[in-house]
C-alpha positions as CSV (number, residue, x, y, z in Angstrom):
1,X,-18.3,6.5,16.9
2,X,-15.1,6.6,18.7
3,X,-11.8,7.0,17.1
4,X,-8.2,6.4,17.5
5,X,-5.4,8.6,17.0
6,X,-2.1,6.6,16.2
7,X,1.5,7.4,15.9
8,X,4.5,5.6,15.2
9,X,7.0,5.6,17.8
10,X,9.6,3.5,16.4
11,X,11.2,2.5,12.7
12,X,10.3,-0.9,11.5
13,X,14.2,-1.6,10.6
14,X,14.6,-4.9,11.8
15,X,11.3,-6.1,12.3
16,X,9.0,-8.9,10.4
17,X,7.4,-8.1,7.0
18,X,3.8,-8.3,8.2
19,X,4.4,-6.0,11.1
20,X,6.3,-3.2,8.0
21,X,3.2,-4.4,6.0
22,X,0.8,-3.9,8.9
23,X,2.0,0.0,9.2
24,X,1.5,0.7,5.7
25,X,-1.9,-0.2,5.9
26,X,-2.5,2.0,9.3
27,X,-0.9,4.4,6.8
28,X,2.1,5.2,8.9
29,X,5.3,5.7,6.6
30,X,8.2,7.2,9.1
31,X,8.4,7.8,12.7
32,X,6.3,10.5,13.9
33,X,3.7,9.9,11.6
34,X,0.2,10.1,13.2
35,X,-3.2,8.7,11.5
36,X,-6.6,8.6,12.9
37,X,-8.8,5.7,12.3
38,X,-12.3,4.6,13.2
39,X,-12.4,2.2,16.3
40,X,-12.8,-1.3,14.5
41,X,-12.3,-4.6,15.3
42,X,-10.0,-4.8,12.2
43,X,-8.1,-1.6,13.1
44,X,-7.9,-2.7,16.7
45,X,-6.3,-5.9,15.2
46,X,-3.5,-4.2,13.4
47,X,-2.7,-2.2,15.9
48,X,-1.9,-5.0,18.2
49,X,0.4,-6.3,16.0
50,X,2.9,-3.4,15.7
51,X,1.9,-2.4,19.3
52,X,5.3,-2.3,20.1
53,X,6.0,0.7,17.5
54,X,3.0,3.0,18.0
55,X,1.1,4.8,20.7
56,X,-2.5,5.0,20.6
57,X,-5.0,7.3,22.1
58,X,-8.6,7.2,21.9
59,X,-10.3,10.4,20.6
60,X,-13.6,11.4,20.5
């Protein structure tokens, strides 16, 4: 199954508690910080919702 690698890009100073909520639960804690996850609906989700502050790649 495919996977995705993703890295926060930006600090969540400033933005809604569910998107700071929604990193912690990707795992991501400062910028820089890179986590790879299986490619779920669920994580797919959550990504979308702090698109704006992570990059995501697609790894095999």
């Amino acid at each position: 199954m495919a996977q995705l690698k993703v890295q926060q890009k930006k600090s969540s100073i400033g933005c809604k508690q569910n998107q700071r909520e929604t990193l912690r639960s990707l795992g991501l804690k400062r910028i820089g910080d890179v986590v790879v996850k299986e490619d779920r609906p669920e994580i797919r989700g959550m990504v979308q919702t702090v698109r704006h502050l992570v990059t995501v790649e697609e790894v095999e």
